[in-house]
C-alpha positions in Angstrom: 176.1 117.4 -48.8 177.6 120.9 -49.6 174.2 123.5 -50.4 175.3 127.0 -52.0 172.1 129.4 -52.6 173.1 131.8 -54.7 170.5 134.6 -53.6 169.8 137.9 -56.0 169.5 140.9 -54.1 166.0 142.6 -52.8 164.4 145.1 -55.6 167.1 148.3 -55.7 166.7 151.6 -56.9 168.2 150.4 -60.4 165.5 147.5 -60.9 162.5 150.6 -59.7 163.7 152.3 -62.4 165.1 155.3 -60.5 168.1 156.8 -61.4 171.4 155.5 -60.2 175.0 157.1 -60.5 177.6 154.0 -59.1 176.6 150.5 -59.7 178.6 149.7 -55.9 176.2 152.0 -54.3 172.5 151.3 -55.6 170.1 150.7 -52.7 167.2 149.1 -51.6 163.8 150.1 -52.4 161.2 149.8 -49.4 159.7 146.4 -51.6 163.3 145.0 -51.6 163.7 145.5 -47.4 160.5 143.7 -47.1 162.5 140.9 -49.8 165.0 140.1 -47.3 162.8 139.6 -44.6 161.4 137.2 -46.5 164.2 135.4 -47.5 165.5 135.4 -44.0 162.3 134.1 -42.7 162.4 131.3 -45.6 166.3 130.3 -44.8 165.8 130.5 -40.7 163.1 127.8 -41.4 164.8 125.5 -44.3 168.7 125.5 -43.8 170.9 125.4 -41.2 173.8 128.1 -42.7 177.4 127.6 -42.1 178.8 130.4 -43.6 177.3 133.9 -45.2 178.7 135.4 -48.0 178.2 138.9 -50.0 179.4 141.0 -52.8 181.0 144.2 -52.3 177.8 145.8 -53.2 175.7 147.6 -51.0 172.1 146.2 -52.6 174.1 142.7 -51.6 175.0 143.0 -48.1 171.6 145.4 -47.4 169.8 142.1 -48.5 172.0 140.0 -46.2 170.9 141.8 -42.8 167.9 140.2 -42.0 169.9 136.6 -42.3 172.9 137.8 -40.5 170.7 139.0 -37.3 168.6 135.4 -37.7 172.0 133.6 -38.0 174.3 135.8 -35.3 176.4 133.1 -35.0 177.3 132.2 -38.4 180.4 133.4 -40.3 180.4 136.1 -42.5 182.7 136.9 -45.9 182.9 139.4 -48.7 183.9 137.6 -52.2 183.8 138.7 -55.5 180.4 137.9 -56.7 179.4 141.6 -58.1 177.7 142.3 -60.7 179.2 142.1 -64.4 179.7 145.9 -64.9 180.2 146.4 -68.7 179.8 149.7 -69.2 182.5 151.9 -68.5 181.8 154.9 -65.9 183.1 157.0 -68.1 180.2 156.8 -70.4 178.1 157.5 -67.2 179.2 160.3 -65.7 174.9 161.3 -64.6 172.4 159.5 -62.6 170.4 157.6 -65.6 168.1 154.9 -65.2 168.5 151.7 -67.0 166.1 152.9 -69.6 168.2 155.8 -70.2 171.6 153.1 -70.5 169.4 150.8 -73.0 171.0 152.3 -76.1 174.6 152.1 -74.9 173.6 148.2 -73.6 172.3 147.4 -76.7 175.4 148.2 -78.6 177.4 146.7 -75.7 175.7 143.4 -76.5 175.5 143.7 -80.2 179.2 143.9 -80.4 179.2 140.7 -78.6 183.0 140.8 -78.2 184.2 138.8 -75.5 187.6 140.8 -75.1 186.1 144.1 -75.0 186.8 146.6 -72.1 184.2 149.5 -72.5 186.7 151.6 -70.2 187.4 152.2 -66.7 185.3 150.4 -64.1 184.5 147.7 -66.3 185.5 144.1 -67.2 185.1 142.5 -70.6 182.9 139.0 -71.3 185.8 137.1 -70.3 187.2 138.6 -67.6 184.2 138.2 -66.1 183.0 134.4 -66.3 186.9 133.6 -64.8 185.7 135.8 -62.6 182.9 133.4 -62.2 184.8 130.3 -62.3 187.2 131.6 -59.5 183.7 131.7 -57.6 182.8 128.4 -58.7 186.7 126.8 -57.3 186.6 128.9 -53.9 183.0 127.2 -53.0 184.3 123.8 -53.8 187.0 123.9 -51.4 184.5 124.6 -48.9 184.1 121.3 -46.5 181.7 118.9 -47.6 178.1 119.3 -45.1 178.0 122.9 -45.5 175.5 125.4 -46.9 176.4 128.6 -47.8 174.4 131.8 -48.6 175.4 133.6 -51.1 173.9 137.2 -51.9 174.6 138.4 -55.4 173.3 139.8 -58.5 171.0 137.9 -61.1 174.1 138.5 -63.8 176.5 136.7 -61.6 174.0 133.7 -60.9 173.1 133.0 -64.3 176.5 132.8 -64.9 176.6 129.7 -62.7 173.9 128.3 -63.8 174.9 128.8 -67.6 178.7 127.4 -66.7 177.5 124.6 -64.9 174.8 123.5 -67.3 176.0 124.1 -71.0 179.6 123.8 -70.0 181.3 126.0 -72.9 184.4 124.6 -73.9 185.8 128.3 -75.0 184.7 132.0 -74.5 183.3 133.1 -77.5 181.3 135.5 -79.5 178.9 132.8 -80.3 179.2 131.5 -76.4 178.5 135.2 -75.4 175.1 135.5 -77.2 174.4 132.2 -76.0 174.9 133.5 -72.3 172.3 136.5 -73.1 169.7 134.2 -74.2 170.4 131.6 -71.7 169.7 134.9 -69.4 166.8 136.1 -70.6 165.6 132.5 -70.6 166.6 131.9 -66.8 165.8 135.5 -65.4 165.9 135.4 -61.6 163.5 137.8 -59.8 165.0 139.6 -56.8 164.4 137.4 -53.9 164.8 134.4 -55.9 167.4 132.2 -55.8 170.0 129.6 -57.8 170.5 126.0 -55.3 173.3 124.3 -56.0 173.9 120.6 -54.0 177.1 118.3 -54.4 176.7 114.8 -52.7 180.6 114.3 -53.4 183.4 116.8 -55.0 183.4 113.8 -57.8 180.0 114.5 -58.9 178.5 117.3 -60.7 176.9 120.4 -58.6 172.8 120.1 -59.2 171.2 123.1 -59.9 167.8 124.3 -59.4 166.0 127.8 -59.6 163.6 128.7 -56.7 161.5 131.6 -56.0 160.8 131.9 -52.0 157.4 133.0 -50.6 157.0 136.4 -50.8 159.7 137.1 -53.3 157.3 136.6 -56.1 156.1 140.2 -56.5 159.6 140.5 -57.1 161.0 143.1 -60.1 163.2 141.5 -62.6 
C-alpha cells in the first residue's frame, strides 16, 4: 500500500498574526517548534517513512527537522508543494499581517478569475491546481509499499483533497469558489494532516483528515 501524509506546517509567524514581508521566509513560532515535535513523535510511532519530502519554504522544512533527525536514514527531497501565493509582491512591499492583506484577499477572491496573475511572485487559480496535479502524478510514480511525508501548507493540501474528492472536470470561476468553500469547510490546523492510501495505482487514492496528539491547540 502506498501512504502519502500530506502534513501542514507548525504555527508560523503569519498564522500568530505577526507581521511577515516574504511568504518563502515566514518562520516558526515557539508553539509551532513544539508542533513538530509532536508530529515527529506521532510518525516515529505509526509509520515506517520511506522517503521525506518539503516545500521550498522555510515554515516547511523547519517543521520537517524533528522527523528527519527521528528518521536519519530516510531520503529526503524538495518538491513543489508551496503555498498558492496569489498576491503579487508588488502589492506588498511592508511587513503586514494577514489582517492587514484581508482587503486585498477579499478582492483577490471576489474576482474569482481563474486566469488572473495579481503580478510578480504569484500564480493564477490555474496555474496553481496543475501545479497541484503535477504533485498528484510525481507521488504516483512512487513504488507501491511506500509512505511518504509530505510537509506543506494547508492551501496546497486542500487542494488534494478537493481534486481528489469532487474531481472538477474544468477550472472555472464557479470551480474556484467551490475550492474556497470546500476550504473553509476542510480547514487543516497546523500540525494536522491529509492521509492519502492506494491499495493499487488502478484504484482511487483514499483520503482522510487527521489531527495528531498535540497538534490540536493548533492555529488555523
Amino acid at each position: 500500500m502506498l501512504t502519502t501524509l500530506l502534513i501542514r506546517h507548525g504555527e508560523s509567524q503569519s498564522n500568530a498574526g505577526l507581521p511577515t514581508l516574504s511568504p518563502e521566509n515566514v518562520v516558526l513560532t515557539d508553539l509551532g517548534i513544539e508542533q513538530a515535535e509532536y508530529i515527529a513523535q506521532y510518525l516515529a510511532y505509526q509509520v515506517s517513512l520511506n522517503l521525506i519530502v518539503t516545500s521550498s519554504y522555510k515554515r516547511t522544512k523547519q517543521t520537517a527537522v524533528p522527523t528527519k533527525l527521528r528518521f536519519s536514514s530516510v531520503r529526503e527531497e524538495e518538491w513543489p508543494v508551496h503555498e498558492f501565493t496569489y498576491l503579487s509582491r508588488e502589492e506588498i512591499r511592508v511587513f503586514s499581517t494577514r489582517w492587514q492583506r484581508r482587503p486585498l484577499v477579499d478582492v483577490y477572491w471576489e474576482l474569482c478569475d481563474p486566469e488572473l496573475v495579481d503580478g510578480p511572485g504569484s500564480e493564477s487559480f490555474e496555474q496553481f491546481i496543475g501545479r497541484v496535479q503535477r504533485v498528484l502524478e510525481q507521488l504516483e510514480t512512487l513504488d507501491e509499499d511506500q509512505t511518504v511525508a509530505v510537509f506543506s501548507h494547508e492551501q496546497l493540501i486542500c487542494a488534494v483533497y478537493w481534486l481528489l474528492t469532487c474531481q472538477p472536470e474544468r477550472i472555472t470561476s464557479e470551480s474556484m469558489r467551490d475550492f474556497k468553500d470546500f476550504l473553509a469547510d476542510h480547514s487543516i490546523p497546523n500540525g494536522g494532516f491529509l492521509r492519502l492510501q492506494r491499495t493499487d495505482a488502478r484504484y482511487p487514492w483514499q483520503c482522510e483528515l487527521m489531527v495528531p496528539l498535540g497538534a490540536t491547540a493548533a492555529t488555523v
